[in-house]
Phi, psi and omega in degrees: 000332177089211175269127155242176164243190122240125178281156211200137148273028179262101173236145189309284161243182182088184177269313188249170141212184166231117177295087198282133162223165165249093172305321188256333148109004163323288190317139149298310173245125149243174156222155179221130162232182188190121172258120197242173162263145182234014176315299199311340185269352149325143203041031165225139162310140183231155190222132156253135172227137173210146190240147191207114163241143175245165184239038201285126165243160180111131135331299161288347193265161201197172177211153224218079198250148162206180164247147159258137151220138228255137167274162164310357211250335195070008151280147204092136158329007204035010206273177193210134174301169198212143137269062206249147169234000000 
């Protein structure tokens, strides 16, 4: 079975969030990602903000948010400058 989500209104802030379970306790990895158009935000700044609590077992285990951005064209790395400290 894997990984499941759920969406929830149990929020740090905001209005939602999403609740990640290691349903079987099998898997090594999930992932959730969410894909937006990003015309509007061209030649500008985008600020990611998150708030992220985890419950991590395991030595190895780790928890993770970043961004991508794919250009249209599919040329490039996606990679992004970060004011991240």
């Amino acid at each position: 079975m894997g990984f499941r989500a759920v969406s929830t209104t149990e929020a740090h802030e905001g209005r939602r969030s999403l609740l990640v379970e290691n349903a079987d306790g099998k898997e090594e990895t999930g992932i959730v990602f969410q894909k937006i158009d990003a015309a509007p935000f061209r030649d500008g700044k985008v600020k990611l903000e998150a708030w992220v609590r985890s419950e991590l077992v395991g030595e190895n285990t780790l928890a993770r948010i970043w961004m991508r951005v794919d250009r249209p064209d599919g040329v490039g790395d996606g990679a992004l400058g970060s004011d991240a400290h």
